[in-house]
N, C-alpha and C positions, 0 to 999 in steps of 0.2 A: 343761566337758566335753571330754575328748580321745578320738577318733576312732581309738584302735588298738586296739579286740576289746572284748571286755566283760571291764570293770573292776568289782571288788569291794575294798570298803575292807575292808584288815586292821587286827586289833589289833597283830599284829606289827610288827616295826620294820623290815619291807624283805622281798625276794624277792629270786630269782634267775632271770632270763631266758636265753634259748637261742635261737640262730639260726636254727631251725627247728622248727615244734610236731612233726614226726618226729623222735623221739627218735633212732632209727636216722640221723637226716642230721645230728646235732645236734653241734658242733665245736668251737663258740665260747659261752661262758657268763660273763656280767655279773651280780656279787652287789651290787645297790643299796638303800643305804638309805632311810629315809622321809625324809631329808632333803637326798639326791640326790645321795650321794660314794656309793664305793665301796666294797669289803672289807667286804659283809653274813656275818654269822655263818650258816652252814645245816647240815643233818644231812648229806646229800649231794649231790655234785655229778660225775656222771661217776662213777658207782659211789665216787671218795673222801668218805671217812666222816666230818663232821663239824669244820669248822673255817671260817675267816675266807676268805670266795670272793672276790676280785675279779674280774681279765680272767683268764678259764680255756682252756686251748685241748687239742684233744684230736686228732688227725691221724692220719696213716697208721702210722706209727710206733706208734701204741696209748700212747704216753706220757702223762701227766699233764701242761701245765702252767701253774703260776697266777704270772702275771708282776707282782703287785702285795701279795698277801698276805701272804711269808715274812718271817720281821722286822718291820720297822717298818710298822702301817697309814695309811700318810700318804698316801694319795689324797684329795684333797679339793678344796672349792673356798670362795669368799668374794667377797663384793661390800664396798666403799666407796664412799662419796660425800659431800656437803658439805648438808645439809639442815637447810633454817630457818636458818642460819648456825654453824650445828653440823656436826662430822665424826662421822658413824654409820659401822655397819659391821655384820658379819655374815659368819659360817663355817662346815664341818660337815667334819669332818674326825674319822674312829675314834682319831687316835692322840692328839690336843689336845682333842677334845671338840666340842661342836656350844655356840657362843657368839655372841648377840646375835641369834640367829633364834626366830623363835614359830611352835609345832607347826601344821601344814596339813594336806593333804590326802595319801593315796599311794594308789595301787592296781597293779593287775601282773595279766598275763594270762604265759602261755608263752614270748610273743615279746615284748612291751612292760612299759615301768613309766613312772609319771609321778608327779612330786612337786613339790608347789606350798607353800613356805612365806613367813614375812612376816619383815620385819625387827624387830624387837620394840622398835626406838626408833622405826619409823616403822612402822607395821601396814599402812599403804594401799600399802606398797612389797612388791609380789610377785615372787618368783624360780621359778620351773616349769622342771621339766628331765624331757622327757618323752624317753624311749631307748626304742626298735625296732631292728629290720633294714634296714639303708641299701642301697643298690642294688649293694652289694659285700658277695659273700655272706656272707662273715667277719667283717664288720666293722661294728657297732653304728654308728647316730646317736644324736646327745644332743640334742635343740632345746633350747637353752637361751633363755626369756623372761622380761626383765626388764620389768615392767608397773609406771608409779608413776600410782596410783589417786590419791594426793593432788591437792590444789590447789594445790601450793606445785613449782616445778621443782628437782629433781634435778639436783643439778650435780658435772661430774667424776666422775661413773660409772663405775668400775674392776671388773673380774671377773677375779678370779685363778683357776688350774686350778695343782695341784700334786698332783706324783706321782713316787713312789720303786720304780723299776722293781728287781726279783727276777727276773733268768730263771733257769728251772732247766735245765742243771744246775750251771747256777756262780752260785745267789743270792751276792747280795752282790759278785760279780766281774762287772760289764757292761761293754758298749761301748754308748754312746748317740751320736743323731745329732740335728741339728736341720737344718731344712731351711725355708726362708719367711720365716726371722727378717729378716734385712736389709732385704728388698725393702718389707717390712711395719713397719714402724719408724713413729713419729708423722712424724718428722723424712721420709720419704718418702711420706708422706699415708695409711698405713695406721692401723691401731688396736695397734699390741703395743709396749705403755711400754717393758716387761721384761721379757727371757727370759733361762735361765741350768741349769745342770743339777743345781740342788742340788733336788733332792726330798724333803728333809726340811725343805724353809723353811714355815714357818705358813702355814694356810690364811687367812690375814687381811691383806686386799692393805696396812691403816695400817700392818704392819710389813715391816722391810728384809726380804726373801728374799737376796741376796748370791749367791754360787757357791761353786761346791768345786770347790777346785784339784786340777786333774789335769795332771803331768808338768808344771807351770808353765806350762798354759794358762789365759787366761780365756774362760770361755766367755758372760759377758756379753754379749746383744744381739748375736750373732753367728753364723752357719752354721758347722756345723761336720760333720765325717763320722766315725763308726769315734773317739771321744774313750773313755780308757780306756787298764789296765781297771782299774775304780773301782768302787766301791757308791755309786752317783749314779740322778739321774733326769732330771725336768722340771720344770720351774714358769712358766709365762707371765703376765704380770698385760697384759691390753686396757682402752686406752683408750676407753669409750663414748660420752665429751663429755656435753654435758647431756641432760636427761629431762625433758620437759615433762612438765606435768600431763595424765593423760590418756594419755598416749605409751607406745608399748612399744618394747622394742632383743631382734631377736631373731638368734642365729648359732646354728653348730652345733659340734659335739661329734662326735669319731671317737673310738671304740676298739677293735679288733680287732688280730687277729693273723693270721699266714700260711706257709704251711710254710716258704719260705725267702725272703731278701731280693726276689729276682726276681719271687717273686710280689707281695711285698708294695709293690713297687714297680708293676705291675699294678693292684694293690687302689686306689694314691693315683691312678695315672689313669685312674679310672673315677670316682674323686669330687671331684678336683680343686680338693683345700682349697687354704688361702692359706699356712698353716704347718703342719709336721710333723715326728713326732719318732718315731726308732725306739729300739726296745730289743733289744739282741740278750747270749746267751750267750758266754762264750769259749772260745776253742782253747788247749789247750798252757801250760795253767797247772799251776805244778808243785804236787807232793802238797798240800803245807803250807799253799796257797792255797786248795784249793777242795775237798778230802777225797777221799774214794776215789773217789765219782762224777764226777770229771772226766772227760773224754775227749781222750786225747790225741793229737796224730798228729807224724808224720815224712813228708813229701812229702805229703800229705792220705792219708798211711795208717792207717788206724787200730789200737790196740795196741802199738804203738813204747813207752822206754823211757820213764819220768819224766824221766830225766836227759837225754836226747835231746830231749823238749820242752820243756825248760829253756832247752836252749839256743838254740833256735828264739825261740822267747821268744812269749808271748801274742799271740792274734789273731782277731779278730769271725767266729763260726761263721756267715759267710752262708750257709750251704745248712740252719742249723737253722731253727726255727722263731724268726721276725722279729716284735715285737708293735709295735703300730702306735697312737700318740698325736697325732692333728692337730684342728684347726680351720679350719673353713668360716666367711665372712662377715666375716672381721675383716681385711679388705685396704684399708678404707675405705669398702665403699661395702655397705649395710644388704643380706642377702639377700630376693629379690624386687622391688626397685624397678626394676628395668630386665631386658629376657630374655638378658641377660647373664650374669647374676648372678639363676638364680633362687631357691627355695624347693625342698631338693627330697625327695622324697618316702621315708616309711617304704613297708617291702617286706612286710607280714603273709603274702601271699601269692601264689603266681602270677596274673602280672600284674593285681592289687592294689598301690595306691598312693595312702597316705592320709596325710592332711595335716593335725596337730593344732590345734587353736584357729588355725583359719584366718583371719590378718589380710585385709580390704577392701583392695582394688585395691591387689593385687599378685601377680607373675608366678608360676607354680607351673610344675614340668618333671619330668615321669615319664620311661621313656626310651621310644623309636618304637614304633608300632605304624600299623596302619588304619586305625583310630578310637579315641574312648574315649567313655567314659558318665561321667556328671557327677554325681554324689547330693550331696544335703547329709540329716542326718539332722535338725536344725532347722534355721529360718529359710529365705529363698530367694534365688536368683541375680536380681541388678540387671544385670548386663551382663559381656560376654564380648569379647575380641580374640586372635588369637592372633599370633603374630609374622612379620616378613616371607620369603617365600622360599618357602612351600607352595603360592602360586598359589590358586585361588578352593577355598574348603570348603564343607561343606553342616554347618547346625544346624538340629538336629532337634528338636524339641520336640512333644511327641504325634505327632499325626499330617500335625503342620507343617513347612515345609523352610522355610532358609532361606538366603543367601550369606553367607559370612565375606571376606574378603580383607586381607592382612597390617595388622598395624596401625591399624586403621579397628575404633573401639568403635564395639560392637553394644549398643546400649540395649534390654534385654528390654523395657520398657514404653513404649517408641515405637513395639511392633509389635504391642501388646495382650496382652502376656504378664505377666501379675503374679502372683505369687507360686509361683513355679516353683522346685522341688525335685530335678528331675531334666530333662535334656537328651544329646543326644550330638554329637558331632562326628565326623564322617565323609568319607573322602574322600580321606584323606591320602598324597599319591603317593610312591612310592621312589625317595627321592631318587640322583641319582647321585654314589658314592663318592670321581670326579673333580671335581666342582665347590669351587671355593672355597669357597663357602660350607655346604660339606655339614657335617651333625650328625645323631645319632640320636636329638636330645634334639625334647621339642615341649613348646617353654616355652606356658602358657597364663595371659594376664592374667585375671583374677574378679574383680568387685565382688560384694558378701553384702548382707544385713541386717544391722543390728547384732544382737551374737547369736548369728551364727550357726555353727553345729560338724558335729561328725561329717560331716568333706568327705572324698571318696573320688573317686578315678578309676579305673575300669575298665578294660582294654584289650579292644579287640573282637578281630579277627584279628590276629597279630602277625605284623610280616613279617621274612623272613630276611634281612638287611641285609648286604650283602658288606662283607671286612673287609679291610683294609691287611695286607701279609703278616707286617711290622713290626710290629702292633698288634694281636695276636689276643687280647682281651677276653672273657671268657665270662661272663655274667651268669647265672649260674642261680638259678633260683626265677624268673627272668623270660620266659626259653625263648628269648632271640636272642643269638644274636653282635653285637657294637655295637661301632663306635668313637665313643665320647662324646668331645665337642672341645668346651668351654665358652670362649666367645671372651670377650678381656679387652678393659675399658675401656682 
């Protein structure tokens, strides 16, 4: 069971979500299918009639645009690994087909969708990729979890993500960027084997994905900025290392979009993956490249000659709209195990923060408030800590108080509470914006029952967080100004 609204199974093969159940606030639209890629077929989306949706974005401008759909549908993704002494695999991708996977589960509400299939050489090997609204209002999370229900360990675990960026209005003419690649390399203890900008490489990590050459660059396993302008994408393949039996590997998934670079650069640090990829439109590409809908300019005028932005010669519209490809968790070290590196939270709704198939004893991080309230919709809370630097809290449980204090688990059933479903934490001071160690994040460790779902946190008052002048963040749907700072190991 996943904890983002109430889900209904379709016979259909997918839906399409929006970043807001107000249709009026509604920006950003993800067409997913039941087997967790992208590019779902629908009737409409944003008043357009009828066609293949992937990342959709809709802004001030009143434009249309779907940075994934035009051309080729090559969004997708795939797992490999080495099981029983065997190389399996598994992919789902519109434009090659869906191969080596057995039909699961999917459902979708307004703002979420979640899709749980098996590998069909190995069935007890599940992949779930549940998408909501991330704490950036534009921009979608994927929790993607890789669960091997076998007896038998999973070895050399690879997840590939591949995608062929369209922006309109030069489909087919981009500038793409990569950003995290390097630092995150195996060879420097993170998880990404392979990065590279060919977005038409197969969704199936057993084969070569390579690159496409632009201007005689390689863009192999390397950062790069403004690369172009080409009809190119992204494709990552992450190292998971082994799977025990039993074991889950869970990261996340960005995709969204933002009216121009600046913001979108805004959008990454408020969620601060480990790698990220942009895709943006070009400037001043002449007629014969990109048809009548180009736009062209001369000094960033716009209207100038063809022949005049010829000679300028092409160049990455950062003040259009920027769409936005990254990943969380794959720096090396699992999201959740430390309050470093949490777990963090879909955004359904104001100050609402819920947290799918909630794994045992590990960290989860909504962003600041007073307080929050704790539900699980089955099972119950074993024990609670939350991290250091809040000074003494209060947990509530009925009509009981209790002390927290940084890093010191609290055993619910050392103080005669058993089987407890809801609690709050209260108390929480404003921090000062001068401190070292200041964040607006409030990582919170949980232990569950086996079992247990539908986890949600609450915000009680939310308080208005002063903000760095450098750093003006706006989280809406959450109601505060924040400067989120995720400190690294």
């Amino acid at each position: 069971m996943c904890a983002l609204g109430a889900y209904t199974q379709h016979a259909s093969a997918g839906g399409v979500i929006f970043n807001n159940i107000d249709p009026a606030l509604q920006t950003i639209a993800l067409g997913v299918n039941d087997f967790g890629h992208l590019n779902f077929q629908s009737d409409t989306v944003f008043t357009v009639n009828s066609g293949p949706f992937g990342l959709a974005a809709r802004f001030d401008d009143g434009q249309f645009y779907d940075a994934t759909s035009p051309g080729c549908l090559c969004e997708g993704w795939g797992v490999a690994g080495l099981f029983g002494g065997s190389q399996i695999s598994g992919s789902a991708n519109e434009n090659d087909g869906i191969s080596g996977l057995t039909g699961g589960l999917f459902g979708y509400s307004t703002t979420s969708a979640t899709s749980t299939v098996g590998l069909a050489s190995a069935a007890l090997i599940t992949i779930t990729h549940a998408y909501g609204v991330s704490l950036a209002p534009n921009v979608f999370q994927g929790n993607v979890t890789i669960t091997n229900g076998s007896d038998q360990v999973l070895r050399d675990l690879v997840y590939r993500r591949v995608m062929d960026w369209d922006v309109p209005p030069t489909e087919f003419n981009e500038y793409v960027s990569h950003f995290g690649v390097a630092a995150n390399l195996e060879a420097m203890g993170g998880n990404v084997r392979f990065a590279s900008n060919n977005g038409f490489a197969s969704a199936d990590p057993t084969i070569s994905a390579d690159s496409i050459d632009v201007n005689g660059f390689d863009s192999t396993n390397v950062d790069f900025q403004d690369l172009g302008v080409a009809d190119h994408g992204s494709v990552f393949d992450f190292s998971l290392n082994d799977l025990a039996a039993g074991e889950s590997r869970t990261f996340n998934i960005f995709y969204g979009a933002a009216s121009n670079e600046a913001a979108a650069n805004d959008a990454i640090a408020v969620l601060n993956p480990d790698v990220w990829a942009y895709g943006q439109s070009a400037l001043n590409l002449p007629v014969d490249e990109c048809g009548e809908e180009c736009s062209f300019s001369e000094s960033g005028v716009e209207g100038s000659s063809p022949s005049a932005a010829a000679i300028e010669g092409p160049s990455p519209n950062n003040d259009g709209v920027t769409f936005i490809f990254a990943f969380g968790g794959v720096g090396g070290i699992e999201p959740g195990t430390d309050p470093d590196h949490p777990l963090l939270p879909f955004v359904p709704a104001p100050g609402v923060f819920e947290f799918p198939d909630p794994t045992p004893r590990r960290w989860y991080d909504p962003p600041f408030a007073d307080g929050f309230e704790y539900t699980l919709e089955e099972g119950a809370f074993l024990s609670v800590m939350i991290d250091d630097g809040f000074g003494e809290l209060t947990l509530e449980v009925g009509d009981m108080s209790f002390a927290l204090t940084g890093l010191v688990e609290f055993v619910l059933a050392d103080a005669g509470l058993v089987n407890v479903m809801e609690f709050r934490i209260t108390g929480i001071p404003l921090l000062d914006v001068g401190a070292p160690d200041f964040s607006t994040a409030f990582p919170t460790f949980l232990d569950f029952t086996a079992g247990a779902s539908g986890f949600s946190m609450t915000a009680l008052t939310v308080q208005a967080v002063p903000v760095p002048a450098a750093l003006p963040l706006m989280l809406s749907g959450v109601g505060l100004l924040a400067w989120r700072r995720r400190r690294r190991a």
